[in-house]
C-alpha positions as CSV (number, residue, x, y, z in Angstrom):
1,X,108.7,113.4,97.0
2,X,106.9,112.5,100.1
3,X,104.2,110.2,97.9
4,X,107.6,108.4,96.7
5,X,108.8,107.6,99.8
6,X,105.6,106.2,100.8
7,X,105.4,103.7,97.5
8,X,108.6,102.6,97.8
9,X,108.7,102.0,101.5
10,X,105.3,99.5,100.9
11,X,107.0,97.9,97.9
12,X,109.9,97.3,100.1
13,X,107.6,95.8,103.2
14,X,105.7,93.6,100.2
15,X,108.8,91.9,99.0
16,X,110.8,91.4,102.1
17,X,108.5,91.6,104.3
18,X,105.3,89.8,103.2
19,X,106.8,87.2,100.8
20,X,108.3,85.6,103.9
21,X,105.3,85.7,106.1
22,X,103.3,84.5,103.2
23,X,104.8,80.8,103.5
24,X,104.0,80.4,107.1
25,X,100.6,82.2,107.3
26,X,97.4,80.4,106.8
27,X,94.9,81.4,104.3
28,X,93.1,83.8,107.1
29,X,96.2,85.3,108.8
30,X,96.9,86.1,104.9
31,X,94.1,87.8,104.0
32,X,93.5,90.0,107.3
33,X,97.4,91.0,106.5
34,X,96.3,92.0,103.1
35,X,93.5,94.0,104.3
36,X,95.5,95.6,106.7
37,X,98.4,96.2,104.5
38,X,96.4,97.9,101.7
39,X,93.8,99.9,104.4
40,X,97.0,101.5,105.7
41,X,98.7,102.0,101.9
42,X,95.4,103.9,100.9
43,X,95.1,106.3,104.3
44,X,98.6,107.0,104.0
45,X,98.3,107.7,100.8
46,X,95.5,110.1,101.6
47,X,97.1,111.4,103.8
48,X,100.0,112.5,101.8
49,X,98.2,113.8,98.7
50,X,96.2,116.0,101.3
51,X,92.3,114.4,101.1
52,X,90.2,116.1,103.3
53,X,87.8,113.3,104.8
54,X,85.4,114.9,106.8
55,X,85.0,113.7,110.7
56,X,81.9,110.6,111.3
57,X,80.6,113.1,114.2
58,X,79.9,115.9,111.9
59,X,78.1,113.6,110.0
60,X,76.1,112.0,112.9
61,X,75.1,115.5,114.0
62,X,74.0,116.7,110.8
63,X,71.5,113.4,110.8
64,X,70.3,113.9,114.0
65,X,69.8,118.1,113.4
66,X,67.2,116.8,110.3
């Protein structure tokens, strides 16, 4: 239910949202939106389907233990 929410809630920002901003926006402003906009889809996303991503300083120690 939760993963739902989430897909419809970004489809909703994309065509309200982001078609509006597109006309002003130049090709730059446009494409760090973009990133942005589908970094955040994809951790929320994670977030809600429960992926364990395990923390950078865990793997820093583990290099520096070797």
């Amino acid at each position: 239910m939760l993963l739902f929410i989430v897909i419809m809630l970004y489809l909703f920002i994309f065509l309200f949202d982001y078609q509006n901003i597109k006309k002003n926006q130049s090709k730059k402003e446009n494409t760090i939106y973009i990133i942005f906009y589908i970094s955040s889809f994809f951790l929320l996303i994670m977030y809600v389907l429960d992926f364990q991503v395990t923390p950078l300083s865990d793997v820093i120690r583990g290099i520096i233990k070797k």
